[in-house]
N, C-alpha and C positions, 0 to 999 in steps of 0.2 A: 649820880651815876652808880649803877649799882655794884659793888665788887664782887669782882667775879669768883673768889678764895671762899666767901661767905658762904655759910652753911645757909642753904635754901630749903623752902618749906616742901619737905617729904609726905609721903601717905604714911609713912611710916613714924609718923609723929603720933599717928593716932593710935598707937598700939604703947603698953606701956614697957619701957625701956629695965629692965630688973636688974643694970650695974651700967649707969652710964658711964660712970668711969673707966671703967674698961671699953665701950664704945670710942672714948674719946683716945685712948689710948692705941687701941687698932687707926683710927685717923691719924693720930701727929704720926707712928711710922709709915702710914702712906705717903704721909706729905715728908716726912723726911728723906724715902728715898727717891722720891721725887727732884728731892732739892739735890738731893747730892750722886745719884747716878743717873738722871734725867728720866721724862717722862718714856721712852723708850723699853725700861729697864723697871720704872712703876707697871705698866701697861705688862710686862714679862710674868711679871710676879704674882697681878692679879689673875692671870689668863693661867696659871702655872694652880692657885690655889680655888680657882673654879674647877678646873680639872679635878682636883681632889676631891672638892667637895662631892661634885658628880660620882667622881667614883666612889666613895664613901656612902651614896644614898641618899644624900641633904637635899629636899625638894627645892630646888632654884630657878628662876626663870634662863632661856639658856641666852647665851648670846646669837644673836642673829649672822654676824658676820664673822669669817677668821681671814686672818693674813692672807695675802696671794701667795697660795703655798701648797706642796700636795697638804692631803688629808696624812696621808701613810704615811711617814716619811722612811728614808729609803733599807735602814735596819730593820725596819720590822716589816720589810714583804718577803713574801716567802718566797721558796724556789720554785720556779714556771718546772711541772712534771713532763717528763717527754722530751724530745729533741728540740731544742729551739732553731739549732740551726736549719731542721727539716720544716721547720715551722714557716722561717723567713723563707727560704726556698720554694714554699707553696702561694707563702703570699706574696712572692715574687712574680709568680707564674698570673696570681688571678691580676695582680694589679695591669699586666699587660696583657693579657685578654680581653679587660673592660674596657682598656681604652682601644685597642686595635678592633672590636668588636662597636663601638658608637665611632669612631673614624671610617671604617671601612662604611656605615650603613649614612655618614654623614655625603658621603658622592652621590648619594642616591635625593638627598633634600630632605631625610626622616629626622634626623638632628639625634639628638641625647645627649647624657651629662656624662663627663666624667671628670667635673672636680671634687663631686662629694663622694664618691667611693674611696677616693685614690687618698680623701684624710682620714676616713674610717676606717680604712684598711684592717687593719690592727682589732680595732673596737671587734669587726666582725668575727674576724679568724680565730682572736685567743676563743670567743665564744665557743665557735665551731669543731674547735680543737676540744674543750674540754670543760664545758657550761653546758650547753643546750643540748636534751635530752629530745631525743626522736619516737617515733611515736609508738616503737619496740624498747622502750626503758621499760626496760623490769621497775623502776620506782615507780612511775605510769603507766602502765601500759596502754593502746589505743589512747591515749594521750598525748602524751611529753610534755613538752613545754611550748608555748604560744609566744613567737614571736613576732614583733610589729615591727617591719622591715623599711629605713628611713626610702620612701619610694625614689628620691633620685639617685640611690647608691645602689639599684637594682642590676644595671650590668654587673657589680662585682658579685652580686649572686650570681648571677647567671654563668660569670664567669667560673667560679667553684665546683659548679651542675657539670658545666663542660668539664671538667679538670677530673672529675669522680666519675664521669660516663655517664649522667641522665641527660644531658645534652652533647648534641655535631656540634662539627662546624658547618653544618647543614641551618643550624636551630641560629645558630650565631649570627648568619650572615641574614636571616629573617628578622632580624630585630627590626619592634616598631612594623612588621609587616605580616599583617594577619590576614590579608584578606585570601591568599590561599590557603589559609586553615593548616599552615605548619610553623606560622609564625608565632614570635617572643612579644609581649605585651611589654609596653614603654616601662610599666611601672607594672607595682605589684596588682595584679587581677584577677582572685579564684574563679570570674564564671569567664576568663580569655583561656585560663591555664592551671584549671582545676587541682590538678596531679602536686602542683607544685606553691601557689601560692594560698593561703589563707586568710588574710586581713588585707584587705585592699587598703592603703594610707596615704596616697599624694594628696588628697584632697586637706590640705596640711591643717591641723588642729583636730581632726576626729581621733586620727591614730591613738593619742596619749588619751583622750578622753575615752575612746571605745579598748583600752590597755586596763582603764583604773576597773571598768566595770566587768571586764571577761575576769579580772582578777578577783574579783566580786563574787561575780556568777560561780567560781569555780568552787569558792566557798558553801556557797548557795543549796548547792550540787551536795557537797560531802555532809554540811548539816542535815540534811532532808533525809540522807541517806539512798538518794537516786545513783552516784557513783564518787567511791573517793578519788576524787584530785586533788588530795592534800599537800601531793610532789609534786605536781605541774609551777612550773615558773614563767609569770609572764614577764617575757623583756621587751622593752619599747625603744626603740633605736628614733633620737630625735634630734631636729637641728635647732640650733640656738637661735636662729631665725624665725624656725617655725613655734617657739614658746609665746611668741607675740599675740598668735591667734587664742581669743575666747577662750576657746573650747579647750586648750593646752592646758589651761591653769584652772577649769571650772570645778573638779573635780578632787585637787588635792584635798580640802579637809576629810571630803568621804575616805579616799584611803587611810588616812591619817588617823580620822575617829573609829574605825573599823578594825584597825592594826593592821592590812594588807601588807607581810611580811612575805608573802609569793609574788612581789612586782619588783620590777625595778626600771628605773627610769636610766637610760644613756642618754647626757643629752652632749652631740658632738660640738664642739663649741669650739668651731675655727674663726670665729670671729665673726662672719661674713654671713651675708643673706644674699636677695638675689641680685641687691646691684649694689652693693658698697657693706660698709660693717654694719654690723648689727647697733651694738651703740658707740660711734664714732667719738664723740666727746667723755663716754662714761665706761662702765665695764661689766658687760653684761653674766659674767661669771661671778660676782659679787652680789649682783642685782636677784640671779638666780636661786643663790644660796640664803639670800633671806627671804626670799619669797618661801622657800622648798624648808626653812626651817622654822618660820616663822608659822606654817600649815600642819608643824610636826612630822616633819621627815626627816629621816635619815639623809646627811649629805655628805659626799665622798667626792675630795676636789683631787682629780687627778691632773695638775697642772705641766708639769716641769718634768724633762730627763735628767736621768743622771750625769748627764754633763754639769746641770747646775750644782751637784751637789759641793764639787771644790767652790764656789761662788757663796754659796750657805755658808761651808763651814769659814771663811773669810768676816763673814761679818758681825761681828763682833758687837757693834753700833745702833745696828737694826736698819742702818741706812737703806740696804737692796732692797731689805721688807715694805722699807716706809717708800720706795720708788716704783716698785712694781706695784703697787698700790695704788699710785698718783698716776700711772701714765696711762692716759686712753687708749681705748683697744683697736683705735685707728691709728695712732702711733705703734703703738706692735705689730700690727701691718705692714707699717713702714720698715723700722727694721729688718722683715722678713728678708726683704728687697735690697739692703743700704750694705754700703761697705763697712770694715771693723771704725773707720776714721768717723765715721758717721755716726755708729753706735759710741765710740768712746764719747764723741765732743756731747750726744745729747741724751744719751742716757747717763753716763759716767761724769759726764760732767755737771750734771746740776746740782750734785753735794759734794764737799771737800772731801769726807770722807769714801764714795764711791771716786774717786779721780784717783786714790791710793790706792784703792782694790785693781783699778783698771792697770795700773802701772805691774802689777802682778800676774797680769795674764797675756798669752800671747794674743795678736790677730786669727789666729784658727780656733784660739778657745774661745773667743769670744763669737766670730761666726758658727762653729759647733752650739754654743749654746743659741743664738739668737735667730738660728738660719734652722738646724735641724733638729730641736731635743724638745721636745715635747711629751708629755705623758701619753696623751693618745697614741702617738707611733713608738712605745715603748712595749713589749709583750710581757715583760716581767711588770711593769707598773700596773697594766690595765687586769693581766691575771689577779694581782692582790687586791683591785678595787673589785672585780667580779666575787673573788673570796670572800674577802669582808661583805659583799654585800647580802651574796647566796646565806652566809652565815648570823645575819644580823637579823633579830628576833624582835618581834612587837610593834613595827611600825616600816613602811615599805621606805625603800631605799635610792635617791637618786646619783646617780655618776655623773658626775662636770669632768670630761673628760678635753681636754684644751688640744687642737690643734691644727695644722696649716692645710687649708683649705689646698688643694691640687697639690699633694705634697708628692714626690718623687717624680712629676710630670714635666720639670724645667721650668729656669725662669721665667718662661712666657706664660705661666700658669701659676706658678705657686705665689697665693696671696693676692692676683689680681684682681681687682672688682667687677672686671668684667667677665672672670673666669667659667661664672654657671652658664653663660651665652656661648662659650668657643666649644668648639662640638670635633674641631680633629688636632690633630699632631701633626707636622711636618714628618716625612720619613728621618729625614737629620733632628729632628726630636726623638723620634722612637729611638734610633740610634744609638742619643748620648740615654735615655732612658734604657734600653738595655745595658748598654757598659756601668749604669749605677745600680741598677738590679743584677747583676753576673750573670746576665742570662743567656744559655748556649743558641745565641742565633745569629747566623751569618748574615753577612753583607745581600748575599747573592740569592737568598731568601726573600727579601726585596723586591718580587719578582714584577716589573712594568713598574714600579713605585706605589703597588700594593702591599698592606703592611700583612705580616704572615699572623696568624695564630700560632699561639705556640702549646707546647703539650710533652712532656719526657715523657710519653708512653705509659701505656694503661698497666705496665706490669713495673712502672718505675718504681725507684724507694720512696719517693713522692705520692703516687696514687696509693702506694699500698698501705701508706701513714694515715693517709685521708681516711681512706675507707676503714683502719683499722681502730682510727678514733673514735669515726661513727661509729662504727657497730660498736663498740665498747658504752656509747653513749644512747644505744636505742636505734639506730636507721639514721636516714638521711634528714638534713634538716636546711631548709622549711621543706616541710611535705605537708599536703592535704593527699585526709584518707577519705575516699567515700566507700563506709562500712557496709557490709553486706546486713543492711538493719532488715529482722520483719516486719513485715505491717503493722504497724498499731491495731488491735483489735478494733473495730467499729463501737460506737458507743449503743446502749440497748436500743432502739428503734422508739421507745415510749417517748424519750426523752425529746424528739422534734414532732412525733404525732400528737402531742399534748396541744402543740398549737394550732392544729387541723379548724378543730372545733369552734375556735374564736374564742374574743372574751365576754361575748352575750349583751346585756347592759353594763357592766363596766368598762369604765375608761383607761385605757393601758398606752401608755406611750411605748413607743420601737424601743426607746433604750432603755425600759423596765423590760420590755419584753426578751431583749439579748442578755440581761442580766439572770434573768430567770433562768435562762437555755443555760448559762455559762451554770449557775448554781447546781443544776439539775447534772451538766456534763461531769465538772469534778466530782458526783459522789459515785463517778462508774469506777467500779474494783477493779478495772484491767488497767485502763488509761486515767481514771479521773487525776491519779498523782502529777502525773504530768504535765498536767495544765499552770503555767506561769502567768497570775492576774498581776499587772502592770501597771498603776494609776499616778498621776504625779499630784500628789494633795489634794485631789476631787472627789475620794469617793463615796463620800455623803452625796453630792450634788448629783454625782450617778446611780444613788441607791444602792451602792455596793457596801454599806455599813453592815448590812445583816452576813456579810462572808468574815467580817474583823474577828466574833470568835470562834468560829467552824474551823478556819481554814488557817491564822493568827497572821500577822507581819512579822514577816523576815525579819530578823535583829539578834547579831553574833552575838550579842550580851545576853539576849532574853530579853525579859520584865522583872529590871531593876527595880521596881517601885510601883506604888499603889493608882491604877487607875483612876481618875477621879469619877469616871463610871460606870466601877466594878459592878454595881450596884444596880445597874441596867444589862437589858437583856440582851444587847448589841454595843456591848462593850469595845473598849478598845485595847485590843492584845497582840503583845508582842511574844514572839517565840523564837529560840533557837532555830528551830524546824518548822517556823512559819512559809507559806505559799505564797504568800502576797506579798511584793515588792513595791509599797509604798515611800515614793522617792523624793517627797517632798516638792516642794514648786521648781522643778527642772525639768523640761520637755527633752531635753539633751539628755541627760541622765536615765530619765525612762527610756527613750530611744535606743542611747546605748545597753540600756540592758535588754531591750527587746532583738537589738543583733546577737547578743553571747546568750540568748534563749535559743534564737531563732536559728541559729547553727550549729547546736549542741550536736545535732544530729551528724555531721562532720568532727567539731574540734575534739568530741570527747567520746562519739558513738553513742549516744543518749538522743536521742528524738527529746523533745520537751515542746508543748504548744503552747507559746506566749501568746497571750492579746492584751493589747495596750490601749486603753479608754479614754481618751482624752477629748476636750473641746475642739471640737474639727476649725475650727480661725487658729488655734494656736498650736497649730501638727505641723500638718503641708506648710505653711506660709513659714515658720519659725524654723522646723529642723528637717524641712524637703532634702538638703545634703545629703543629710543620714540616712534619708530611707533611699537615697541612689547606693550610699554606700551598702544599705542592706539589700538591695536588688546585685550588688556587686559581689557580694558576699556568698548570694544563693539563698537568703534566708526567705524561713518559712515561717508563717504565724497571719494573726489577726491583727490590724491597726484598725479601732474604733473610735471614727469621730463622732463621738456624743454633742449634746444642743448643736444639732447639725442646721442648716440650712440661713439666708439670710433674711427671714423673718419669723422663726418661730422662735426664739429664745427673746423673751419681752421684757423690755424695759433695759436691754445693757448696752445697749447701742453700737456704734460704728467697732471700736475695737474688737467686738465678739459677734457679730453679725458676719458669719460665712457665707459670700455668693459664689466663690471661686475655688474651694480645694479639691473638686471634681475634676475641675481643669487641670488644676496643678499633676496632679496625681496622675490625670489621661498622660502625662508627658514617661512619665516610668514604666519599661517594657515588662519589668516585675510586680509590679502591680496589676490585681484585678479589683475595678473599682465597681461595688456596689451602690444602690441608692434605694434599698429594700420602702416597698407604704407599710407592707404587715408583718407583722409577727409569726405568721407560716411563712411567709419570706424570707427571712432570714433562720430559722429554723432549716428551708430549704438550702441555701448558699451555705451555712455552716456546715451540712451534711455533706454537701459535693464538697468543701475543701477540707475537711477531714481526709475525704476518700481519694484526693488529688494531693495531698502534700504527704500525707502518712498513710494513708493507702496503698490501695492499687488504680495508678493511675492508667489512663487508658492510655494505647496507642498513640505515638504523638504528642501526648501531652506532657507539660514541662513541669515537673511538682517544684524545682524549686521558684515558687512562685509566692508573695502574700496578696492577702486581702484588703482591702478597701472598705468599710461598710459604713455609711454615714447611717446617725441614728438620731431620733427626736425627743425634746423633752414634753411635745404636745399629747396631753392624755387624748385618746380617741377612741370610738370603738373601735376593737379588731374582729374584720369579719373570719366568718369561716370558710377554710379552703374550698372554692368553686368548685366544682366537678368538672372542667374543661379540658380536653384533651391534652395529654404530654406538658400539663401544666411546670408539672418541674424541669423538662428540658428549656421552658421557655422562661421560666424563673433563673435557671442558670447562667441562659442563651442571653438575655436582657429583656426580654420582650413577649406579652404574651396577653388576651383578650380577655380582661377581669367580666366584662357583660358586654348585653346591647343593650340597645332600650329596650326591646322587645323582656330580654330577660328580666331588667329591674322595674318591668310593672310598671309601665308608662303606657297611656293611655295614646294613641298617635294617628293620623288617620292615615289612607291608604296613599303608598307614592309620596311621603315626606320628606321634604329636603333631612340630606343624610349627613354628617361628620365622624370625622373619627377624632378621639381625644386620647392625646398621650400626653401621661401623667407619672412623675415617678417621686417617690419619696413622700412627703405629707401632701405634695402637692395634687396627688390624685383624688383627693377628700375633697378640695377644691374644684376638680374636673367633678367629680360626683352629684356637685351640690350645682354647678352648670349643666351637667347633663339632664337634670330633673327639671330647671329653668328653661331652659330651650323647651325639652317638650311641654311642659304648659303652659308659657308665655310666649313661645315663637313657632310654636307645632313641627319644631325642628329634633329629628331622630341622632343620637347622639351615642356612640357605643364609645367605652373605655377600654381604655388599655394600661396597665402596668408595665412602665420601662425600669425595670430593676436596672440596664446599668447599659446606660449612651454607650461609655467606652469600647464595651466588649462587643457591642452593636456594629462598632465601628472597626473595630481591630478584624472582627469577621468578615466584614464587607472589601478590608482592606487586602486580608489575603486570595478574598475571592478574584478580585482582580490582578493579584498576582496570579494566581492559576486560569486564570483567562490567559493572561499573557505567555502562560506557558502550552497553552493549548486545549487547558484543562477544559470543562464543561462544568462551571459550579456556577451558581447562584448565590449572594449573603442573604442570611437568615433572614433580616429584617425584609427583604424586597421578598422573600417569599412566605412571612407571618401576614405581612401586608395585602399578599396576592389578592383582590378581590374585593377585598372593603370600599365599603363606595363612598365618593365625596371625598373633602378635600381632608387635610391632617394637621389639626393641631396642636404642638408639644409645648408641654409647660410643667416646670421646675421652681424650686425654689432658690432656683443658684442663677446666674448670669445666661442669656441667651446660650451663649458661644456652647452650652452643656450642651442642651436637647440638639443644638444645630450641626453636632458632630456626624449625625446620619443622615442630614437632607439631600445630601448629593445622588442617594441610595433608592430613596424615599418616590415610587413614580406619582405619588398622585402630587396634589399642588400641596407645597409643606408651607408652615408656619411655627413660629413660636412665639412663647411668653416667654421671660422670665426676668431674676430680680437685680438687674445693672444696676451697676454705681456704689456711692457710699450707702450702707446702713446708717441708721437711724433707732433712736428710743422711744419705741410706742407700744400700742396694743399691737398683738397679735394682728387685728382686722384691720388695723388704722394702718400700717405697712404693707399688708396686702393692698389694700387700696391705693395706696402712694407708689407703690411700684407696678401696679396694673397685673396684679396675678390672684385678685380674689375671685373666687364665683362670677360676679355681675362683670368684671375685666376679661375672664372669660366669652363668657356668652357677648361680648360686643365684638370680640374678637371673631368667634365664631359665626356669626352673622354678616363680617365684613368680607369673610370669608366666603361665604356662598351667597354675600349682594355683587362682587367680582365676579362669577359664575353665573348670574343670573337665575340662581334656585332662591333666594329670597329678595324682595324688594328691599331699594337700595333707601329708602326713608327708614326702613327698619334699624338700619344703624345709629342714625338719628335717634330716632324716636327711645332703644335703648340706651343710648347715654342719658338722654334727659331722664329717663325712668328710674335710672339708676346714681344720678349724679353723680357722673362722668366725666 
């Protein structure tokens, strides 16, 4: 067996020792005072002389875990500036507003929370009081600071709004009820309630994730020198429940290796999630802190009020340390609840020496400590942790701020697990909840057993503190501004007529061809700066290598070091005041930097046009959330999914074979989705959303809106733009007639059976090379069409029939681009049916489609076209079965093309 006193084999053997006797000498007094004032008092001394060394500059590994204890302890926080007592008084006011505002809207069946305001109380206020800077800070100006607001403690915003006059009690009692257009959104929502919310975050795990990177972008921003936001501070208000998600934790090393010293993380930590504790047998404030130091962050454990401090300075032994340590965070629950006799026998009684300390205190000091004192409900504690953190240099900062979940809301709330589900109070709750807030409101206020709002008047010494704060701090906070921005200049017009012309005999695939457009757009003097290129570790595979030293990668440090292929002409460079935000393999990461791009034009007054490149299977499918939350957001920009389709990317099989993110994408009303065949395609669509999102958008139209553009890595020729009528309203529009046969030089004879082909994306290459098939193997007339984009096909058709229903007299585009083409319609894609079949409802003549259902597969390019019935000769069988149903061609014809074609 082995002893366990024995000197065990170290890394540190490997290094040579230059006075082991002195080595051994620092060990025998460890173990001596080991021996003789126990390990309690060893454990003191080392934690006592790591401190030192820290502060002395001695590079050491740090410890991952400290005591359940604040960080601060309570001599060294400073004094809360301003009235405190005007302080409580206000947070008196909101805490019962939020809840009489979710009770009064809970008779109606809309529900809402209010256990998690009523423990964050405090977290929110000191802020508001005298942290968060509005978007008139002189330190920021048209900035401030960017807060991410924990989305179920949103009545207590709300209730503040009302308290300062940007909200009634008109706005109050609409909570959760929008559909008159003067109502409160449940949670935070800038495109429900522009004016007031910025970061939408229920969606729990984006918040902290889309916090690490606006704090990113902000830096992004002042390098470049597009606008300093060097004083903007981002604060993330989070629950300890919600750090479970992904996306919560995916991001701390980037802040961490970056020095992001403008964030800071709250995370409220009442223990509780949404049906019980967080971690019931373990303690997720422990858990927290070596995760958040273990990724290099600053951590500030705001645990304990000052009631425990006579408790500290008791223990002598280390016992309380070593117990508040050992006890689960669902036994601290418990005690919330439990009477002093309850706490004595099992918290005090599991060590001899706390049974002594317990004999020392009364039953109200020990329900003070165990019932009400917590750091989070502390204003002077949570000020010093905000201090320290505002003040702490080189590495972003999080706040473990500990406290009881439904706190001043009554026993039938504080601490119970089913508390995020109770949505009212009893009037005899509000009641004893008013008598413990001092809050001047009577009985007879009560009026039918409706609970009142309350308010001391817009000229009280309350509202005047409020507002006096803010403005002292910038304005109001949260606000969303939308700035009187001008137009982005238009880019020169050479820049999309260049692809007019085609690419002749060379082969050019879509997503060299958008790569070109983007190279060509950044070198315009007016706007190029503002272009945000966005790739997550693909942009070799996109050909985007040749922008690495034109345009460099973003990197606060620079270019530490020698490339290893300076030495090439398309090197890879990093720069301070690099443009490109290369993010490494994180779809999340690009994403969230593509919302704090794609908003700039809001949170900072800076327009910036991001577009994000990615492989279209691993966008939509992997971080669709995120682009609801950037349709939530307002935001504006380009998402390109490159090796787009589910058979033109060869040989990678099922995981990267996209049939579906067409689909996905139809489903978000902020998106408009593209499915460009050519390279004046998307030249075109790029020029309209320039002119719609940073333009001058027309009448009607909603700029803040992104794009969609699926792109190919199939070289092909690119023709040259058609001469066809109002071709770029119908490249816009979705839909528009690339030829007939007649045009593309088909020989046909008179009165030929006719089709129509709709083709969008590579897939029209495909209709092309069917179209020439029909006419000299089946003497069947075949015109084409380019459906640049189903969705929009469909979203047009869909409002047409709302304005039918309103009396209106309209038509959708697509039934009248169609008007008159003879013969039946057949649509074919490289994505799943369900794509091209979003307009058949619309579509008068007899519809049809192809496309590529099911799982992907690892083949040739042809060999998958084949397999899923969308090559050329799958075509033409189609199309022939089509008009053997109609009786324009004989029905052996079908026959007879599969065998011809081995089918």
């Amino acid at each position: 067996m082995t002893d366990p006193t024995a000197i065990q084999p170290s890394e540190l053997d490997q290094l040579p020792d230059r006075d082991p006797e002195e080595t051994a000498e620092w060990r025998a007094s460890l173990d001596a005072v080991t021996k003789a004032a126990g390990p309690h008092r060893a454990a003191y001394l080392m934690r006592r002389t790591l401190e030192r060394a820290e502060a002395g500059g001695l590079s050491l590994p740090k410890l991952l875990e400290t005591d359940y204890v604040n960080t601060i302890p309570t001599v060294a926080e400073p004094a809360v500036p301003g009235d405190e007592e005007m302080e409580r008084r206000i947070t008196a006011w909101n805490r019962w507003n939020a809840a009489a505002m979710v009770t009064r809207a809970s008779k109606l069946g809309v529900g809402g929370h209010i256990a998690t305001f009523a423990s964050a109380a405090w977290l929110y206020e000191t802020g508001f009081n005298h942290f968060f800077r509005g978007k008139d800070s002189q330190d920021a100006p048209g900035s401030g600071d960017q807060l991410y607001i924990q989305g179920h403690a949103s009545p207590g915003i709300y209730a503040r709004a009302f308290l300062d006059g940007r909200l009634t009690e008109a706005h109050l009692d609409n909570f959760r009820q929008e559909a008159g257009g003067n109502g409160l959104p449940s949670y935070p929502h800038p495109r429900r309630l522009p004016w007031l919310w910025e970061f939408p975050t229920v969606s729990m795990g984006l918040g902290p994730l889309s916090a690490i990177y606006q704090a990113r972008f902000n830096r992004y921003l002042t390098s470049r020198g597009i606008k300093d936001v060097s004083q903007s501070h981002v604060w993330a208000f989070l629950g300890d429940g919600e750090m479970d998600e992904p996306e919560s934790t995916a991001a701390l090393a980037l802040a961490s290796r970056e020095g992001l010293d403008n964030l800071t993380f709250v995370i409220n930590c009442n223990l509780q999630r949404l049906d019980g504790p967080v971690r019931a047998n373990f303690k997720i404030v422990q858990e927290l802190e070596a995760q958040f130091r273990g990724a290099g962050w600053n951590v500030i454990k705001t645990l304990w009020g000052t009631a425990w401090d006579e408790l500290f300075q008791l223990d002598t032994t280390g016992a309380l340390v070593r117990r508040l340590r050992e006890v689960p965070d669902a036994q601290v629950q418990t005690y919330q609840t439990r009477d002093a006799a309850y706490i004595r026998q099992d918290f005090f009684g599991a060590d001899p020496a706390l049974v002594e300390m317990a004999k020392l205190l009364s039953d109200d000091k020990i329900l003070e400590c165990f019932h009400l004192s917590r750091g989070g409900h502390e204003a002077r504690k949570v000020y010093a942790a905000y201090k320290a953190a505002v003040e702490h240099k080189g590495a972003p900062t999080v706040i473990l701020a500990q406290t009881v979940k439904g706190f001043t809301l009554g026993e039938g709330f504080a601490s119970k697990n089913a508390n995020h589900q109770m949505k009212k109070l009893t009037v005899d709750e509000f009641k004893s909840m008013r008598d413990l807030l001092e809050l001047p409101i009577s009985d007879a206020q009560f009026a039918d057993g409706v609970v009142p709002y309350g308010h001391p008047g817009a000229d009280s010494p309350e509202v005047r503190y409020l507002q006096e704060r803010r403005a002292a701090l910038g304005g109001p906070a949260p606000a969303r501004r939308t700035h009187a921005l001008a137009p982005l200049p238009a880019p020169a017009e050479k820049a999309f007529a260049s692809f007019d012309k085609g690419s002749g005999s060379q082969n050019v695939a879509t997503t060299m061809a958008f790569v070109r457009l983007v190279k060509d757009l950044v070198r315009d003097k007016q706007s190029g700066r503002r272009w945000v290129p966005i790739v997550p570790d693909e942009a070799r595979t996109f050909g985007m290598e040749s922008l690495f030293p034109s345009l460099g990668i973003y990197s606060p440090k620079g270019q530490t070091y020698e490339p290893v292929d300076r030495d090439q002409l398309m090197y890879y460079k990093e720069a301070k005041d690099g443009q490109i935000l290369n993010e490494g393999i994180t779809e999340a990461g690009s994403m969230a930097d593509f919302i704090a791009a794609s908003t700039s034009y809001a949170t900072h007054g800076e327009a910036m046009i991001p577009f994000y490149i990615f492989y279209s299977m691993f966008g939509w499918q992997r971080t669709a959330d995120q682009m609801w939350q950037l349709g939530d957001q307002l935001g504006r920009g380009f998402l390109i999914g490159a090796t787009a389709g589910r058979t033109t990317l060869t040989g990678e099989g099922l995981q990267h074979a996209d049939g579906h993110s067409p689909v996905i994408a139809a489903t978000n009303p902020a998106a408009l989705t593209y499915d460009p065949a050519f390279a004046y395609e998307i030249a075109v669509i790029v020029k309209d959303g320039l002119r719609r999102m940073y333009g001058e958008a027309a009448p009607g139209e909603d700029p803040n809106v992104f794009y969609y553009l699926t792109v190919y890595n199939e070289p092909l020729p690119q023709p040259a733009k058609p001469a066809v009528p109002a071709i770029d309203e119908g490249i816009v529009k979705g839909l528009y007639r690339f030829n007939t046969a007649e045009s593309a030089g088909l020989s046909l004879v008179a009165n030929a059976p006719r089709i129509q082909l709709l083709g969008s994306g590579t897939a029209i290459h495909w209709a092309l090379d069917a179209q020439k098939l029909l006419a000299e193997e089946w003497g069947v007339a075949a015109d084409v069409w380019s459906a640049t984009s189903w969705t929009e096909l469909r979203r047009d058709a869909l409002e047409a029939d709302a304005a039918l229903l309103r009396g209106e007299d309209r038509v959708p585009y697509v039934r009248r681009a169609l008007q008159g083409a003879e013969g039946p319609v057949l649509a074919v894609s490289d994505y799943m049916r369900q794509v091209p079949d979003q307009i058949a409802q619309w579509v008068e003549q007899d519809y049809s489609s192809l496309g590529a259902d099911g799982f992907g597969l690892s083949d040739t390019r042809d060999a998958a076209r084949r397999h899923f019935g969308v090559d050329a000769q799958s075509i033409v069988v189609a199309a022939l079965a089509q008009l053997a149903r109609r009786g324009e061609v004989k029905a052996t014809a079908v026959k007879e093309a599969r065998e011809r074609y081995g089918l």
